[in-house]
N, C-alpha and C positions, 0 to 999 in steps of 0.2 A: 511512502512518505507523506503523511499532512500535512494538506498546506491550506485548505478553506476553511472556513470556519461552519461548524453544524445549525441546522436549524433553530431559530429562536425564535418563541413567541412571549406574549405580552409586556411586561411593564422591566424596562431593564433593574436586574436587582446584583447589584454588584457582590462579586463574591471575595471573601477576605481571603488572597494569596495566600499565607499562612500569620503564624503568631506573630512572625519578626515582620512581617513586608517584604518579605525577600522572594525572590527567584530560587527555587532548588532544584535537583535537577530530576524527581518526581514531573515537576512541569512540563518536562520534555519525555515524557512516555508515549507520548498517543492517545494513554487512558483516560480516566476520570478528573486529574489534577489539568492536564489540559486543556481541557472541554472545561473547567473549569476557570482556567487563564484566559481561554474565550473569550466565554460568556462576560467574566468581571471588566477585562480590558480591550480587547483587539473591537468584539463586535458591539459595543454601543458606538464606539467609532469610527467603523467602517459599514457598517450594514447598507447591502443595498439589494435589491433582486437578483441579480448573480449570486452574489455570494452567500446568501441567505437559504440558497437551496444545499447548503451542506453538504456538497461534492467533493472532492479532490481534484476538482477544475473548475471555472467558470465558462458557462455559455451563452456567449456573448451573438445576437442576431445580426447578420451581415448579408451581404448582397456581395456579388463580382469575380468569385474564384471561380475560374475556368469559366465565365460565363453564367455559374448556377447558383441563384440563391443555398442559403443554408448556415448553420452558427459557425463562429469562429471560436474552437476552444481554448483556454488559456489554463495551463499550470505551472507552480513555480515549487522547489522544493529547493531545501537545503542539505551538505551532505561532511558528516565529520567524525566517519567511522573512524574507530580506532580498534588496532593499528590500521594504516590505509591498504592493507596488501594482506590478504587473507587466502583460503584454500575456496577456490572458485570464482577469485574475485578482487574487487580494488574498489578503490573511492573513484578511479575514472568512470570503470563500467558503470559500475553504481548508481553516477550523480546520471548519467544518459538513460540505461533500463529505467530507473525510478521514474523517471520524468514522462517518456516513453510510455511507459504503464496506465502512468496517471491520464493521461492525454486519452489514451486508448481506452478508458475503460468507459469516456462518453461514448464510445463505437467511432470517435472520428478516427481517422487518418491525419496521425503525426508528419507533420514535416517541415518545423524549423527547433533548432534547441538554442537559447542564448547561454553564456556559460562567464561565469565571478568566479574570480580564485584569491583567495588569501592566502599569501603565502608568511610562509615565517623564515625572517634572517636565518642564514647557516643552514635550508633546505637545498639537498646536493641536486644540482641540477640533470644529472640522472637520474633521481629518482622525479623529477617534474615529467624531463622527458618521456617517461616509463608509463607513468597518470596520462599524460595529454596522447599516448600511441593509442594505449586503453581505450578512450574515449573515443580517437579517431573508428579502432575496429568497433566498438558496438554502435555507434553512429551507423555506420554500415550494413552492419547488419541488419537495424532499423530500418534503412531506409528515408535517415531524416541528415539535413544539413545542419553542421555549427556557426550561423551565420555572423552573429557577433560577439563579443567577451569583454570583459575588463579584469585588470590585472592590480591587487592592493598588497605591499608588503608591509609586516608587523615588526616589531622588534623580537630577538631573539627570547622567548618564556613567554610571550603575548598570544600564543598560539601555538597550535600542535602539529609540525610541518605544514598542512595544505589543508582547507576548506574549499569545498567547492557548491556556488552555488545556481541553480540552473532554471531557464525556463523555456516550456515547451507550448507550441503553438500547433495547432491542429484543425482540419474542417472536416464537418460532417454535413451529410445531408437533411431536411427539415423534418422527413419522413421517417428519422432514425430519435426515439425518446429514449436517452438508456439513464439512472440515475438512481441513486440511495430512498430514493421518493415514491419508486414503482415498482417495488414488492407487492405482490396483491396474493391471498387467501388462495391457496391450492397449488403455487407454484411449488416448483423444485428447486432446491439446494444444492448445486455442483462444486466439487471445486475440483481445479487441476493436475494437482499431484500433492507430494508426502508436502508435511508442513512441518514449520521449524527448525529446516536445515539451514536459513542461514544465519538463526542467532546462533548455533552449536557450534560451526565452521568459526565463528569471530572469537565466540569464547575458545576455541580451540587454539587459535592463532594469537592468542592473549597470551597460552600455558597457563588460564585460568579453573583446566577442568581436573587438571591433577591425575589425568589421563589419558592415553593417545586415543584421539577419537577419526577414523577413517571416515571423515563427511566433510561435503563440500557445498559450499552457497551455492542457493539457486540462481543466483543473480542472473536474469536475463530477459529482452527486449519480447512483449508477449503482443506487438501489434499485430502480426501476423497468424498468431493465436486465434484473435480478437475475429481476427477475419475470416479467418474458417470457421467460428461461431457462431457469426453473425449471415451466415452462407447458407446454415444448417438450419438456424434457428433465426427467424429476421423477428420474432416479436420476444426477445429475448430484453426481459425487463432491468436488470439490473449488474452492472461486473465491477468489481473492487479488487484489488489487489492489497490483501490485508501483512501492511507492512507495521510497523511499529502497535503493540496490544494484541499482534496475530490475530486470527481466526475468530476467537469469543469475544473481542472487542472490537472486531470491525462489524461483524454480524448484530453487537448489539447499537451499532452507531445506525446500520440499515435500520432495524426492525423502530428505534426510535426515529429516524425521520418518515417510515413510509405508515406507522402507527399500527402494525402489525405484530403477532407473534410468531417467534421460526422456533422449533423443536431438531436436534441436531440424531440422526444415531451414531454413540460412540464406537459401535464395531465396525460402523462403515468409513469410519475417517481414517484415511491413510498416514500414517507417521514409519516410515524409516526406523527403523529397528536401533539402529546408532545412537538416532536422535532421542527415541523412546530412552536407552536406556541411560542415556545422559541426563536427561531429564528426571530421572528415576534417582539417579545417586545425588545429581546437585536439589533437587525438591523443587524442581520447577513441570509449568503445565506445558508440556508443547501447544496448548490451542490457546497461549497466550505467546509463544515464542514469535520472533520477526520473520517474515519471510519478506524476496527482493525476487522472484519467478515467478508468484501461483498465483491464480486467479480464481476468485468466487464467483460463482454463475447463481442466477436466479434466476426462474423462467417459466413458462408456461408447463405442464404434466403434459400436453400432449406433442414437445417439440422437445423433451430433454432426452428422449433415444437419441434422437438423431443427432443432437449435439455431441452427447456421450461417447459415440459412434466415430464422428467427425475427430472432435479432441484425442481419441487416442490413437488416431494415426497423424497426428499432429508431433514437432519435435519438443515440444514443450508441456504435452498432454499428455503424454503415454497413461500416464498412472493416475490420469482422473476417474471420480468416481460421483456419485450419487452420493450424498450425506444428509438429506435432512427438507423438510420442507415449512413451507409457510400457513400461518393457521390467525383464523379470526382472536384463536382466545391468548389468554396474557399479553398483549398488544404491549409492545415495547422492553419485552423479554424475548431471551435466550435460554431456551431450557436442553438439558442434555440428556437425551435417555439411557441408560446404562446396561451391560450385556444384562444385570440380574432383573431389568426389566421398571428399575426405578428410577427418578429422573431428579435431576438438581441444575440448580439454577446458575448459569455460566453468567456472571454482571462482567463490568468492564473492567479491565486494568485499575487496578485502585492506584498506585505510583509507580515507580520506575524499578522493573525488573532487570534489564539490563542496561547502562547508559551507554552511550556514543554507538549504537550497533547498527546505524544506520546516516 
């Protein structure tokens, strides 16, 4: 889920939303219409050195936990998949892993979530119940507490059952630099398992694939991931968990902040055979599908065995793999190399593939 705003340099030049002025829901992809709402509105407004470095957190410098200097992470996301109850998952788990994720991929250590609920008149308070247990077990699983919340009800058609929207607070130590900024020439491209499984799972739970599709979201809390990673590999430059533009559109979010170019191989990226052929019959990319579990590694060549290694006796790793690595030339491209040995150029999300899928 994104929630910072990307890298900007020079003279702000605002960008025309579209022909009417309107918000569409293109906006809300992740991709290029985005980063485009950005750059024209949020950040000449908000810019400041946190938020300017392009994260899916802010790192904020702090002094006093437990005694040790070190940053205080901060991320906030919001959550209105539809329908809220999918195969592997919910809007509860979801608004907690999302959050969770984002927190963890500065390398800190998560451990508070705040939580907004809008609710809509006529939502059966069993199905509330059901959302708030959700979130109690992956809280847990986590490892992080729900310390505080507030509670907004809409009128009945003002909203879609429940919105939820949450944020996560984390510390890490000063000695840990992890961020979209520090990609550097000759690292390696990991990522954690198959991709794409959990936009299929929603479009699935939609009955929008015209299909029965046996897959289920990944949705899950990958702090502990993070940590065996980071055990394996401690100069481990960069982790994203590429939710909303998938895969080819978070890779191109890294390569433009850290001014590099990354080259993917297509035979080595893992996609779920389900997912592949859904993607096949509806004409979508799975390496632009949502994922809410996988994690992108970037990292040094001479620590990504060991990672490798690490990750797949991990419960969230099993089926990581090597995909790709980072290169001085086409700096702020994605190129993808193909089994027949040619390669084409992966850009970002141009607008909204699937809406509410996250």
């Amino acid at each position: 889920m994104k929630n910072t705003l990307p890298s900007f340099e020079g003279p702000v030049c605002p960008v025309p939303i579209n022909t009417r002025n309107q918000i569409v829901m293109g906006h809300g992809s992740g991709g290029r219409m985005t980063s485009d709402l950005i750059h024209s509105i949020f950040q000449p407004a908000f810019s400041n050195e946190a938020l300017n470095e392009g994260n899916d957190f802010a790192s904020l410098q702090m002094t006093g936990f437990e005694g040790r200097s070190g940053r205080l992470i901060v991320s906030v996301d919001s959550h209105i998949v539809k329908p809220i109850f999918f195969p592997g998952g919910d809007i509860g788990r979801l608004s907690i892993c999302g959050t969770v994720n984002d927190v963890a991929a500065s390398g800190a250590r998560p451990l508070y979530i705040t939580a907004g609920f809008i609710l809509e008149e006529g939502l059966e308070i069993g199905t509330l119940q059901r959302v708030v247990e959700s979130m109690k077990n992956a809280a847990e699983e986590a490892g992080v507490s729900i310390v505080a919340g507030d509670t907004k009800v809409v009128e009945k058609g003002s909203a879609d059952q429940v919105f939820i929207t949450t944020t996560g607070v984390g510390w890490v130590e000063n000695t840990v630099q992890i961020g979209g900024q520090y990609a550097r020439p000759g690292d390696i491209v990991l990522t954690s398992g198959t991709l794409g499984d959990h936009g299929i799972a929603v479009l699935s739970a939609r009955g929008e694939l015209g299909f029965a599709a046996d897959i289920a979201s990944d949705t899950a809390p990958l702090n502990h991931l993070v940590e065996t990673i980071l055990k394996s590999a401690p100069h481990t430059h960069v982790l994203r968990d590429p939710t909303r533009g998938g895969l080819a559109t978070t890779l191109n979010e890294i390569a433009g902040q850290s001014g590099v170019g990354i080259t993917l191989e297509e035979d080595s990226i893992p996609v779920n055979p389900v997912t592949r052929s859904a993607c096949e019959m509806l004409g979508f990319d799975p390496l632009y599908m949502a994922n809410e579990g996988k994690l992108i590694i970037i990292l040094p060549h001479e620590e990504a065995e060991s990672a490798l290694t690490a990750m797949r006796s991990s419960r969230y790793g099993e089926q990581a793999a090597v995909i790709g690595q980072v290169e001085a030339d086409h700096p702020g491209q994605v190129l993808l190399r193909t089994p027949f040995g040619g390669t084409r150029l992966l850009d970002m999300l141009a607008g909204e593939m699937l809406p509410r899928i996250c």
